[in-house]
Each structure stands twice: as C-alpha cells, then as structure tokens.
C-alpha positions as CSV (number, residue, x, y, z in Angstrom):
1,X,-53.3,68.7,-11.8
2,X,-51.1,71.7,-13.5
3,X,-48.0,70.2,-15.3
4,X,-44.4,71.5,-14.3
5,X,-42.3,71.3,-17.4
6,X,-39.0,69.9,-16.0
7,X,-35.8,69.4,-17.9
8,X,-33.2,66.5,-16.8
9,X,-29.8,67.1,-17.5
10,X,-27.8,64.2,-17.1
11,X,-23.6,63.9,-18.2
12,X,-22.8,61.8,-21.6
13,X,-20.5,60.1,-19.4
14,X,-23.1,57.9,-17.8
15,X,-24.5,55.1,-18.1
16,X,-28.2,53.7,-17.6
17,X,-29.5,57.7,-17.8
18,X,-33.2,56.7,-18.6
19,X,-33.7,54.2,-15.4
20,X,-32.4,57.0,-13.1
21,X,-33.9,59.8,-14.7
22,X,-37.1,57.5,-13.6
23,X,-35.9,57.1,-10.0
24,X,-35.2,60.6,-9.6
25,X,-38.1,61.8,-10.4
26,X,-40.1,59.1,-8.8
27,X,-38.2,59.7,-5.8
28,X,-39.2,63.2,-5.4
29,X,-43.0,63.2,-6.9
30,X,-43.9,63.3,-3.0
31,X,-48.0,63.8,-3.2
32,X,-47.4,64.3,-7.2
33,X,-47.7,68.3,-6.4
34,X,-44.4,69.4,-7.9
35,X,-45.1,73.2,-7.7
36,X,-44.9,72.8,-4.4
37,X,-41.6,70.8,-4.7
38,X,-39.9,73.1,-6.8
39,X,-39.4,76.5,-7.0
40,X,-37.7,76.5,-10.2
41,X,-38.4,74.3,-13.2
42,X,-35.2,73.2,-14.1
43,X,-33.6,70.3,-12.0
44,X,-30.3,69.4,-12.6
45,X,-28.5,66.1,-11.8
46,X,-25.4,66.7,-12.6
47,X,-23.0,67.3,-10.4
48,X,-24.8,66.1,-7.1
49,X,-22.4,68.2,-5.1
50,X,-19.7,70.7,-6.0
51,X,-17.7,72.7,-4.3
52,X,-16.3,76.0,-5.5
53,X,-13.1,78.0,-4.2
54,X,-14.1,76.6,-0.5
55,X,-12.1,77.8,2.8
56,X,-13.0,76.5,5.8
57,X,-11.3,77.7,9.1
58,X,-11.4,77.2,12.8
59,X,-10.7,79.7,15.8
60,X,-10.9,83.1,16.8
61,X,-7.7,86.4,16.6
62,X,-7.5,87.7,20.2
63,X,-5.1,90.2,21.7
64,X,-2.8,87.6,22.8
65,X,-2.9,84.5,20.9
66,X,-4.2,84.0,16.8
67,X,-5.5,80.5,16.7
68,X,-7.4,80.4,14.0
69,X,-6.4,77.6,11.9
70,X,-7.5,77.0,8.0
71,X,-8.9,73.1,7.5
72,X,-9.6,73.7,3.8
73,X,-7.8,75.7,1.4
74,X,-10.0,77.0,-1.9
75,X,-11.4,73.5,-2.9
76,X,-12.9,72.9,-6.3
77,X,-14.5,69.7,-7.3
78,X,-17.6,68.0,-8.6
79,X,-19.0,64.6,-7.9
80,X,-21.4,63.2,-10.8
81,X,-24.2,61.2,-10.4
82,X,-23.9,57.5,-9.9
83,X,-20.5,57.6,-8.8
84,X,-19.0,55.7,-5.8
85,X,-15.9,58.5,-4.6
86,X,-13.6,57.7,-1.6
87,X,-12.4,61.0,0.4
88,X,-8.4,59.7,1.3
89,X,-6.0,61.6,3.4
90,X,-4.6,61.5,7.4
91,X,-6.4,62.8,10.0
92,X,-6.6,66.6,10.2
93,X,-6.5,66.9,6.5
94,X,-10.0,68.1,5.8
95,X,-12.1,64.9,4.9
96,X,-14.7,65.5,8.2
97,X,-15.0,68.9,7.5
98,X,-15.8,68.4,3.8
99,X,-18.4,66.0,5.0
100,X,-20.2,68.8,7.2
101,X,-20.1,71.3,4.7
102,X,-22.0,68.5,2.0
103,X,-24.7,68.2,5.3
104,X,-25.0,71.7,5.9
105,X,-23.3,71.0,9.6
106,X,-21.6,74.1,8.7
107,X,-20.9,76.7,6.2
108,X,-18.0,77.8,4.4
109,X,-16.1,80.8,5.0
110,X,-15.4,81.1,1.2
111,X,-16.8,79.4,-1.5
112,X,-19.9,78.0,-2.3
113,X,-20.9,74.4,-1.5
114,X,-24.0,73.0,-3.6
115,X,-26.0,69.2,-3.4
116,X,-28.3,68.8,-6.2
117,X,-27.8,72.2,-7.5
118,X,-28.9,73.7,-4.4
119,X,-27.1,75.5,-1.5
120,X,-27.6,74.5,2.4
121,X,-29.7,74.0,4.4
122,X,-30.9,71.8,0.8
123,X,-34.9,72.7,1.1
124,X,-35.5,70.2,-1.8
125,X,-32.3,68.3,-1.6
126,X,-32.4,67.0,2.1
127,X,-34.6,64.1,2.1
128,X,-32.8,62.6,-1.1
129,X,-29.7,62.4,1.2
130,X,-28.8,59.6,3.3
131,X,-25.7,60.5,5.9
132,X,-23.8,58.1,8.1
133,X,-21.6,60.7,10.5
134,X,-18.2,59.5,12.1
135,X,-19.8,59.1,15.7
136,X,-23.0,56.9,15.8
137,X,-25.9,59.5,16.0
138,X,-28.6,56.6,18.2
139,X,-30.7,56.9,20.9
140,X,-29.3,53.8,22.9
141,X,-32.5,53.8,25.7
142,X,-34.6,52.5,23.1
143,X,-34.5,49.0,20.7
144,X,-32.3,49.1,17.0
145,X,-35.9,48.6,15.7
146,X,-37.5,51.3,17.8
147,X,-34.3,53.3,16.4
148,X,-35.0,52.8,12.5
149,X,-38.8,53.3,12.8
150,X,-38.2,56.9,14.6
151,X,-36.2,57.9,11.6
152,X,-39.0,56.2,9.2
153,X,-41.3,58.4,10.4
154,X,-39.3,61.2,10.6
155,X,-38.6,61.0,7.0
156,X,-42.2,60.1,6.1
157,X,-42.3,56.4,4.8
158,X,-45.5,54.8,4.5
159,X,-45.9,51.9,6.9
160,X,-46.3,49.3,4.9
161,X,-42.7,50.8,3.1
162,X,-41.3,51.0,6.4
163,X,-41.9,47.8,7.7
164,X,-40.7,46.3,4.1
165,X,-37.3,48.2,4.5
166,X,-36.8,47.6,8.2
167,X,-37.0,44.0,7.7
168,X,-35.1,43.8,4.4
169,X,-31.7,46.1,6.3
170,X,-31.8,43.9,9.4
171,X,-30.9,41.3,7.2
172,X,-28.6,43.0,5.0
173,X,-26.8,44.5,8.1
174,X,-27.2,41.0,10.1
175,X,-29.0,42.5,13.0
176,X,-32.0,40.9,12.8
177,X,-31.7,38.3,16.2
178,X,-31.1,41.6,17.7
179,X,-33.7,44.5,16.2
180,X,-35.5,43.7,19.8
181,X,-32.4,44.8,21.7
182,X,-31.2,48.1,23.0
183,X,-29.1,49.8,21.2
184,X,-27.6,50.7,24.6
185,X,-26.3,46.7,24.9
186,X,-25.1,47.0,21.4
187,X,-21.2,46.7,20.2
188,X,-19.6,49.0,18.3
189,X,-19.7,47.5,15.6
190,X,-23.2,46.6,15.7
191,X,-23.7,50.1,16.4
192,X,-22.4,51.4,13.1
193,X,-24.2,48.4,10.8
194,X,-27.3,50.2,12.6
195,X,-26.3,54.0,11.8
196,X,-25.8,52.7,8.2
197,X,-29.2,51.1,7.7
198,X,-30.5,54.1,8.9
199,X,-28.9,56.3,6.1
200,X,-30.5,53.8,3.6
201,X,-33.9,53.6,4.8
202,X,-35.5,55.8,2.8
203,X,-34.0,54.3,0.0
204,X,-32.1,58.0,-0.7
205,X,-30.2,58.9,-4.2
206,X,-26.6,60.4,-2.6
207,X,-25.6,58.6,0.2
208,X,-22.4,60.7,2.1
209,X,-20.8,57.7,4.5
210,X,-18.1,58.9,6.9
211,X,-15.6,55.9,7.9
212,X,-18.9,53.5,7.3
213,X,-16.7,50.1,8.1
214,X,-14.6,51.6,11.2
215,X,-15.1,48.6,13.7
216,X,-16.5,46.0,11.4
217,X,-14.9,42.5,10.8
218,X,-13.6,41.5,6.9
219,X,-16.9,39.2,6.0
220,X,-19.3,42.5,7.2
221,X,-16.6,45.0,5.6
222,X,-17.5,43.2,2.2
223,X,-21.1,42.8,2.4
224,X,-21.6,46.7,2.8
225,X,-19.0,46.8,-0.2
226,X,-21.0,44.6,-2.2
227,X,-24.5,46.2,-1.8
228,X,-22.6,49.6,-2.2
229,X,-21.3,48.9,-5.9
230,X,-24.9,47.3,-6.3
231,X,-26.5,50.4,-5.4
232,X,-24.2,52.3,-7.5
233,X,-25.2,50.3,-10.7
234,X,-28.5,51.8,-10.2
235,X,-27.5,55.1,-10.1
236,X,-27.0,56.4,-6.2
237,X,-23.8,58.7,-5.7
238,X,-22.0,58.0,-2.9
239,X,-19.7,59.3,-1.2
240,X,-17.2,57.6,1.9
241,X,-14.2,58.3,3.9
242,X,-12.0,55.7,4.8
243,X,-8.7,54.8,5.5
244,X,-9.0,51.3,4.5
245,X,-6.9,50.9,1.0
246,X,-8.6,47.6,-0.2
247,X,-11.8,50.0,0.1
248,X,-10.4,53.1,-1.6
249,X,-9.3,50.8,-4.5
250,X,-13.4,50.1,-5.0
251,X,-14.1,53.5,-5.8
252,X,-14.7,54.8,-9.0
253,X,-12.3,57.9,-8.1
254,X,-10.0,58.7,-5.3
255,X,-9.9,62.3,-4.3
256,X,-6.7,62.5,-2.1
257,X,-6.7,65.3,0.4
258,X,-3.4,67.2,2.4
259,X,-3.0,69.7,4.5
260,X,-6.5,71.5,3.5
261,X,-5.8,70.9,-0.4
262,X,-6.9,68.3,-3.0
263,X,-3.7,66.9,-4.4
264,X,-5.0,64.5,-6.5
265,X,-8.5,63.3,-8.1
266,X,-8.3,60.3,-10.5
267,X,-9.3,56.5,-10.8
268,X,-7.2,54.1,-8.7
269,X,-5.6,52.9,-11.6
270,X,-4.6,56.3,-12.9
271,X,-3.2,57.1,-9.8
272,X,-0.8,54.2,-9.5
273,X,-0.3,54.8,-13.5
274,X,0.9,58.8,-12.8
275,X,2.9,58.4,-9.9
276,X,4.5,54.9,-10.9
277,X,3.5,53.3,-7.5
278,X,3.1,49.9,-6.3
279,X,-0.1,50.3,-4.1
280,X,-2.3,53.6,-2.9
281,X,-0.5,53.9,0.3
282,X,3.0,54.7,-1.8
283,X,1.2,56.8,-4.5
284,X,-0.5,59.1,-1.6
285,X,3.0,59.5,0.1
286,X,4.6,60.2,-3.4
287,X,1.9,62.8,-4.3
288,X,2.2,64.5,-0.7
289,X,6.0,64.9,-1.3
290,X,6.8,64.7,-5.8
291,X,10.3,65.8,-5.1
292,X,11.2,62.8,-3.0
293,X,13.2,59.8,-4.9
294,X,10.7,56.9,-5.1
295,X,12.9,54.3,-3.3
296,X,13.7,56.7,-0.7
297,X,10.2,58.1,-0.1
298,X,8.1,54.9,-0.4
299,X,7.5,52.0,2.0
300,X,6.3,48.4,0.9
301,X,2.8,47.6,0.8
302,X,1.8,47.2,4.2
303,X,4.3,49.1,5.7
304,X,2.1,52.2,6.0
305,X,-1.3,53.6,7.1
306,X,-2.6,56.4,5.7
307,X,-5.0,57.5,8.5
308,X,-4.5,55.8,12.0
C-alpha cells in the first residue's frame, strides 16, 4: 500500500496528545486507503472549528419594508481539541445559528467557518461529527432500536460494532426496557436521550450538542454530564448549548453570546474572577451591561434565567 506522509499538529496546551493522535488517525483509516481520504497530506487538529469575522443575517430589502435582521455580528473564535465549551446567552442571541453554521445547515454571509481545518459541506470532516439538533430529528413510525440501526448503517458501522454500541447506549441512556418501542409512544424526554445516543454511535471525535438535557430529570441530567467529561478525558471536543448554569459551570470554557457578538470567552472561574460576581447568571448580566453598579444590576443566585 503507498504511504501518505501525514503530519499531526496538536497545541502544547494539551494533555494526553499521543493517545488521541492514535484515535484520530484510527478513526479515520476507513479501508486503510488514505489517498483516497485526503486530498492533502497535512491534517491539522487544532482548532476543530474556528470561526473567522462571521455575519450571519436573516430576511430580504423590498420596496416597502427592510427586514433583514443580522444574528451574528463578525465572530472570531477557535475551539481546541478535547475541550468541553458551553455556548451561553438568551434566546435570539445567536447560539442556534452558530450551531448550523458548524453543521453546514447554512453558510455565512461573511466570514469563513472551518471543522477540522476544512470548510462545509466537511468532505473528510462529516463522519467524525456527531450532532444532536434542538428539535429531535427521529422517525417516530419505527422502534428507538430500528432508529439507531438506520443511522448505523447510514454511517457505516460494522455489525458486530453496531450491535456492540446499540446495546452499550441503551444502557447508558436507560432506554433499554424500551429499544422495542416506537419512538412515536416515546416522551420527550426519552426522545432526546435517543437523539443523543444517536450522535454518539459512531463513537465520533467532536460532538456539537444543542440544549442536550432540555426535558431530562436531575439523575439523567448528571449521567450525560458524567460520561461527557469522561469522554472529554479521552480527547472528543464538544460542544453544547444550554441554559442550565450548574451545566455551564462544567465546561472547560464559557463563551457568552449577546445580541449577535461574543462578549466574553473564559473559564467559569475567570469569569466570576473578572467581573466579581457571585454566580454565572450575575456575571452574564454584568458583562451584557459593564456600566451598571453591581448591586443595582445583579439579582441573587436564583433569581434569574438566562435563556427561558
């Protein structure tokens, strides 16, 4: 078999480099023929997505009326590898959007938008992704079971490896007295445990989760947190939305979104340490208005949603 020379660049700031080098390239050795793979022979890791000066608008200028409306106002950012980043801001503010132009969904009008080093639709990139969207994406006339195996095969797992991973995320999601159901007699919340095992059954390296607990009780809420950090550790990026602060404060890094712009990207604890704030929801609401007196801006902890 011809050898590809391929260089790994992975940041100084990580840790366990070597074991996900190996899963990366492990990962994408799919019939060991990486000509065919890559068209270039340099793959780099770092950062698994960036954005670069992006604008992203809605609406169309007629005669009578302008309504076009601008969601996203020339965002910059990176997101490494093996990081676990929460998306935090109210509704309207950009986070959904940000998470269709990651997928491809859409494009920017401005900007470029790159996973893996590579620009939508992600030729190379795609199948390393696993995407839980807002709204359950399930075909609810056929079984939870009948559900994962359809998107097994779609992204090309072996049976043997299929059958291994639908058994082991029907018991990590606590589904399995009901993988024989239809999805159609399903709860909500049984709904999005299944939309999640589905973004993690073909075991990909950046997962990009939007609102991944909306609907779940506590005990479920923490289980998903605890097999997130877990999966962290061994090197996935990840990527969520949420509006629940007890989550946000598991993140390695909060990047806290208004009115289209990022006003602040930092660890949980920096952020509280800059702005001098008790709790998130108070350090959001000081960052989103820096001219307001802290007494007068800031409720208690508790006091206050961020996203309703």
């Amino acid at each position: 078999m011809t050898q590809v020379p391929i260089q790994i660049f992975i940041s100084s700031q990580t840790l366990r480099s070597s074991a996900r080098k190996a899963y990366y390239l492990n990962a994408i050795r799919i019939g060991n023929n990486l000509e065919q793979i890559f068209a270039q022979e340099r793959i780099t890791l770092e950062p698994m997505i960036e954005f670069s000066g992006v604008t992203q608008g809605f609406g169309h200028k007629t005669p009578i009326k302008d309504e076009r409306r601008v969601v996203l106002n020339d965002v910059s950012l990176q997101i490494d590898e093996g990081e676990i980043v929460c998306l935090l801001g109210p509704s309207g503010c950009g986070k959904t959007t940000m998470v269709n132009l990651i997928m491809g969904i859409t494009v920017p009008l401005k900007g470029t938008v790159r996973v893996m080093g590579e620009l939508a639709p992600y030729e190379q990139a795609r199948k390393l992704i696993g995407f839980m969207p807002q709204d359950d994406a399930l075909y609810c006339d056929i079984t939870a079971e009948e559900n994962l195996r359809f998107f097994g095969t779609m992204n090309n797992l072996k049976p043997v490896t299929m059958n291994e991973r639908i058994d082991a995320l029907f018991s990590f999601t606590r589904l399995q007295d009901h993988r024989k159901k239809l999805v159609s007699k399903y709860s909500s919340g049984m709904k999005r445990r299944l939309s999640l095992a589905i973004a993690l059954l073909h075991d990909p390296i950046l997962l990009v989760l939007d609102e991944p607990t909306v609907g779940l009780d506590p005990s479920h809420r923490l289980v998903i947190w605890d097999e997130l950090s877990r999966l962290s550790h061994l090197g996935k990026t990840i990527l969520v939305t949420t509006h629940i602060m007890d989550e946000a404060a598991r993140c390695d890094r909060i990047i806290m979104l208004y009115e289209g712009c990022i006003i602040a990207s930092d660890t949980p604890l920096a952020l509280l340490e800059k702005t001098g704030a008790d709790n998130l929801e108070q350090a959001f609401l000081l960052l989103e208005n820096p001219n307001a007196a802290l007494s007068e801006q800031l409720p208690t902890e508790g006091e206050v949603s961020i996203d309703a």
